[in-house]
N, C-alpha and C positions, 0 to 999 in steps of 0.2 A: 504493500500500500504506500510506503513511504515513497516509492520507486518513481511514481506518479509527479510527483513534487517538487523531486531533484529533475527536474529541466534541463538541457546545456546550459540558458540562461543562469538561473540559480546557481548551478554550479559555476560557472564562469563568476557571479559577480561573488559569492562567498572567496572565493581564492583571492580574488582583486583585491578586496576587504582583506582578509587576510592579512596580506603581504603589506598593504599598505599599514594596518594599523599597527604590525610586529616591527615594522622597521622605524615608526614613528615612536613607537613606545622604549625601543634599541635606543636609537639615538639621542631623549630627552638627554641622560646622564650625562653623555656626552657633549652636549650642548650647553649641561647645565655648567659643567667645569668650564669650558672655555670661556663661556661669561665671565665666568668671578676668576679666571686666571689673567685676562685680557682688562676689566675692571668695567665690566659690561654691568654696573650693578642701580636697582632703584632705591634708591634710599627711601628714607621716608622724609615727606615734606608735607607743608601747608595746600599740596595739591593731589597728595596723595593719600590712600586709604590703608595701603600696608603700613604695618607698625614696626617690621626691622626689613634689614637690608632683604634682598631678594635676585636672584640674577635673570638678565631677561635673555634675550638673543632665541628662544624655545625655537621662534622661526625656522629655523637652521632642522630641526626633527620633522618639520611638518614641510618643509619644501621635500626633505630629500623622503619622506615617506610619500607625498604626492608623486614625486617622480619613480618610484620603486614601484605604485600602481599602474602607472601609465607605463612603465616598461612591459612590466606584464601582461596588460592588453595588448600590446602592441606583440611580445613574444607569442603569448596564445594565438593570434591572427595570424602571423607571419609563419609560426614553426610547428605549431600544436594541432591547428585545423579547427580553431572557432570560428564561428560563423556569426558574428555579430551583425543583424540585421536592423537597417534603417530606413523606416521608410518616408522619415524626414530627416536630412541633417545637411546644411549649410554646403553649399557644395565648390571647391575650389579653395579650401583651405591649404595655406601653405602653413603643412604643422612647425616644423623649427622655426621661422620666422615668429610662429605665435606661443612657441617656447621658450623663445629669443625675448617676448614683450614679457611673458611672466619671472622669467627668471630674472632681467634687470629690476621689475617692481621688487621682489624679496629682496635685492642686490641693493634698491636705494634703501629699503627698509633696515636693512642687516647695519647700512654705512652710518644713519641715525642714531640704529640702538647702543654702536661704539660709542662716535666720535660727536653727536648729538647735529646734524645739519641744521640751515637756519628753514625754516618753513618754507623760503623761496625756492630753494636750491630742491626742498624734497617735492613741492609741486612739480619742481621743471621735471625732477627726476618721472615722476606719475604720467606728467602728460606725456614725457618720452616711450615710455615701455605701452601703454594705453594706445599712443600712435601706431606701435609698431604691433600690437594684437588687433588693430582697427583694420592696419592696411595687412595682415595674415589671411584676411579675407572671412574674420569675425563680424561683420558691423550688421547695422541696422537694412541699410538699402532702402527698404520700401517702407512703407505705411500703406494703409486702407483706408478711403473715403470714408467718412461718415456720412457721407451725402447716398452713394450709389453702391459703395462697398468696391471700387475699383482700386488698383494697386497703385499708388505713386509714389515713382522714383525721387531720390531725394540728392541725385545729380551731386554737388560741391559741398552739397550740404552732409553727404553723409559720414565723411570722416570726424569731422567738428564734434557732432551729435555723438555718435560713438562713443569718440574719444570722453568727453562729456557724462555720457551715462554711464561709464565703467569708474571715470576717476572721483563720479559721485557715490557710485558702489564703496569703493575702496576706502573713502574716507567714511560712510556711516560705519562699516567696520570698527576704522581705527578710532572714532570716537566714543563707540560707546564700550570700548576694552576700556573696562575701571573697575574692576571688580573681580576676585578670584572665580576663574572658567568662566566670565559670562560670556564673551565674546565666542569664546570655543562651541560653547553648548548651543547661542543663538544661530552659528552659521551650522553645526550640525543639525538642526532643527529644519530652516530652512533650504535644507542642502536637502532633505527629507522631503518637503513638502517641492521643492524641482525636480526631484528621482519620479515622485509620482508624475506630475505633470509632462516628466518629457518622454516617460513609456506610455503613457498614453498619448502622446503623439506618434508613437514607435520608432525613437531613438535611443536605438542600445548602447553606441558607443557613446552618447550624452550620460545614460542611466548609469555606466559603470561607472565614468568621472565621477558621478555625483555618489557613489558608493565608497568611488576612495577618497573622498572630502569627507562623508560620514567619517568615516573610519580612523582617517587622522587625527578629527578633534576629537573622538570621544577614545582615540590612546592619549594625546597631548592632557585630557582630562583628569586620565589618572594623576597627574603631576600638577594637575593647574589647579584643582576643585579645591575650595577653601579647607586647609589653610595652605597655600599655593608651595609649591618647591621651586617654582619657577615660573617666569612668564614668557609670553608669546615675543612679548617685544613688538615695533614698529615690524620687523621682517617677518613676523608670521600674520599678523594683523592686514597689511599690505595684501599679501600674498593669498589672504583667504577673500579678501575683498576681491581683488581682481577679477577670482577663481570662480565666483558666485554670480560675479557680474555676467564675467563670460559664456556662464552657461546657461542663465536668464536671457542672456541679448540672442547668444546660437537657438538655443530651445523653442521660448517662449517668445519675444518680443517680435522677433524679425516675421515678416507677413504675415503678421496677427492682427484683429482689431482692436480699435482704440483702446477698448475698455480691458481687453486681455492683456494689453502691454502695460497696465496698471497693477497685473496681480503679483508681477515679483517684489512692485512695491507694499502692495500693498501685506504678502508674505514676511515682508523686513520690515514692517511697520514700525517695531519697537526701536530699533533704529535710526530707519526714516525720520519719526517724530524726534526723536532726542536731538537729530543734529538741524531738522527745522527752527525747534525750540533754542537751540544753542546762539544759532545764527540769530534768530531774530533778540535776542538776551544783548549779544555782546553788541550786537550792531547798536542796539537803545542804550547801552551803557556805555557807549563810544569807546569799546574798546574792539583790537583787532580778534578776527575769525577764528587764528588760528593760537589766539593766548590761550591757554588752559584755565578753569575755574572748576567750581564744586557746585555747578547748578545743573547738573545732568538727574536724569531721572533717579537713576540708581542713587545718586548721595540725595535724594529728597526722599527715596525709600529708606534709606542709613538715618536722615534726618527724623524720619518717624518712628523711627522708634526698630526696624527689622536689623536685624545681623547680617552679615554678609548671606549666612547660607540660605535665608529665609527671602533676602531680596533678589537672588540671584534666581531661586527657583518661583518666586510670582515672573519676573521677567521670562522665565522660561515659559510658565502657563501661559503665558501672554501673547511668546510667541507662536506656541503650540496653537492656540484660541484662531489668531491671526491665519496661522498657515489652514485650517481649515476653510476659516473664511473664504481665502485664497482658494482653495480648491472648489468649494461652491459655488463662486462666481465665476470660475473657467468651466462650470458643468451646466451652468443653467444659463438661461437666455431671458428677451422679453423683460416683460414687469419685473419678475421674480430677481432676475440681477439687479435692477435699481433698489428695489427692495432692500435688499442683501447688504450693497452701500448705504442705504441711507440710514438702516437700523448701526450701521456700522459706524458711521461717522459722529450719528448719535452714542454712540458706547464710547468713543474716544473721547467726545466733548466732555463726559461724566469724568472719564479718566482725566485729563485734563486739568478737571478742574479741580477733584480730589485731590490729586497729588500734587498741585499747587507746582505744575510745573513752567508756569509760564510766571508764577509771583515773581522771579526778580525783574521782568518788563514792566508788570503794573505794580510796583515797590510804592511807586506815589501815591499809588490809590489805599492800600492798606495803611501807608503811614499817617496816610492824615483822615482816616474813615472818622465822620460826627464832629470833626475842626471846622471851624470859618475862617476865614481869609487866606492868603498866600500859599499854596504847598509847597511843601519844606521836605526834606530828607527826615527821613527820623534819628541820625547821629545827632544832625544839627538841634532837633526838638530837644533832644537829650543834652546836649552838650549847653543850650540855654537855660532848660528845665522846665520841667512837666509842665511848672504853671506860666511859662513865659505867653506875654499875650499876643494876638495876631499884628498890633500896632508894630511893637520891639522885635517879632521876626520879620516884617516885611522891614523897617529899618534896618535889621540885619542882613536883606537882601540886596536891598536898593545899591550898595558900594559893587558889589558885585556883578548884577545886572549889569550895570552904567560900566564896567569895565569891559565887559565880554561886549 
């Protein structure tokens, strides 16, 4: 009976799995020394959540475990007699070329987690390797009317766009790694809910990829899951962005409809929103995009009161929650998909507004809730005193204003 079960498929993606997760889980050790031998280490600071030193670079296991999957597919196909059937997959890829673009992204991520780049230097780095998975013959190409449903080409535009949608993959990644395994768990989550999505478009060599991404982070896990032995670093962070990007844009995006090319975002949701929310924070607090602070989701769950392990696994439900959604609304059509959004968008708004994740944008508004006159910071309220009256803080502003 069991006979039935084990398919070539199954069998083919268990071995991939395999191999990937055994050489990812082999090498953490390994990774983890050359960090703290090299002085690859995060200390703890005012932006961070670890409480003693930690060493990162993990990157380093989960590249060279990704690439031990991919050989393997590629050895089964070439010498073993698998039959990996597609009956959609991107066609005219030039694969080194596009193992050329992922291996430079780990490569700038790796040269951060050393020697710490300046944010400019690590974009240019993103858009380079992003470029070069674009032009591998990874990208977008087309869109679908919403008018008639016809296909169009997207001619000069399509590298930009590409480029664009992979290096925005790569960073919600890298910003919402702050927490021991969250990042690992989240992209193995939705690396889950792309396995399904792109065998059901029957793409086997997308579904294995997406088997040895499972597999890497939930071995990287054993090492990362709170209380961490180690971290991913900028080079595993990068590299699983990319990696999720790519096989969202080959899978799912490319000659899809509009609203299908919304579901890997809307699968990374938990992500998504964090680094919406991040951006619109720092932009209102006039600081740069890519400073670090403590106003991400997860330190507002730390801030309520959860432990790491407690906040780590609501984010997980969440994304779990999401990647379903995700699969319902690439199943159903009509009413029922709008539906599906707009119960959805209402569920976020609650979330939203529960977790007080956008409170450091409206700071004003809480500071001065049931005050008359002037709104004021509330250090300032403080630094005046509780019972200063609205005449003496707006003369306390007036020098100010008149200055600026």
């Amino acid at each position: 009976m069991l006979e039935q079960y084990l398919t070539p498929e199954i069998v083919q993606a268990v071995i991939v799995f395999s191999v990937a997760f055994l050489v990812t889980l082999i090498m953490v050790p390994p990774s983890r020394w050359l960090a703290a031998t090299i002085g690859a280490i995060d200390y703890p600071s005012n932006r961070r959540v670890n409480d003693h030193p930690v060493p990162r670079c993990g990157g380093i296991a989960l590249y060279l475990g990704f690439l031990a999957g991919c050989l393997t597919l590629y050895l089964g196909v070439a010498h073993f007699g698998w039959r990996v059937t597609d009956l959609y997959i991107v066609k005219g890829i030039q694969y080194p070329s596009l193992l050329m673009g992922i291996s430079i992204m780990f490569i700038v991520g790796l040269i951060d987690d050393i020697v710490q780049i300046t944010p400019k230097q690590k974009l240019a780095g993103q858009l380079l390797a992003a470029t070069i998975v674009a032009l591998s013959g990874v990208s977008i190409d087309m869109v679908r009317s919403l008018v008639d449903g016809a296909y169009l080409e997207l001619g000069w535009l399509n590298v930009p766009l590409t480029v664009a949608y992979l290096v925005v993959f790569v960073n919600i990644i890298n910003l919402i790694d702050g927490l021991d395994g969250l990042a690992a768990g989240i992209v193995a989550i939705v690396s889950t809910a792309m396995l399904v999505l792109v065998t059901m478009r029957g793409s086997m060599t997308l579904a294995l990829i997406c088997v040895a991404i499972i597999a890497i982070c939930l071995a990287f896990l054993c090492y990362n899951f709170y209380p961490a032995s180690t971290f991913m670093g900028d080079s595993g962070a990068l590299l699983l962005g990319l990696l999720i990007g790519t096989v969202s844009l080959a899978g799912i995006v490319r000659t899809q409809s509009l609203v299908i090319n919304l579901v890997p975002l809307v699968i990374a949701g938990i992500p998504v929103l964090d680094t919406v929310s991040a951006f619109i924070r720092r932009t209102r607090q006039g600081q740069r995009f890519d400073q670090a602070d403590k106003g991400h989701i997860h330190h507002r769950l730390l801030n309520a009161g959860f432990g790491q392990r407690k906040a780590v696994v609501i984010l997980y439900a969440c994304t779990a929650a999401l990647a379903v959604v995700g699969l319902l609304i690439s199943s159903v059509s009509g009413p029922v998909r709008w539906i599906v959004f707009g119960v959805l968008f209402a569920v976020v708004f609650i979330v939203i507004w529960r977790v007080g994740l956008f409170k450091p944008v409206l700071q004003h508004h809480f500071d001065n809730r049931g005050n008359v006159g002037p709104r004021v910071p509330k250090s300032r309220e403080e630094k005046n005193g509780a019972h200063a009256s609205p005449s003496a803080e707006a003369a306390d502003l007036a020098p100010a204003e008149g200055g600026a």
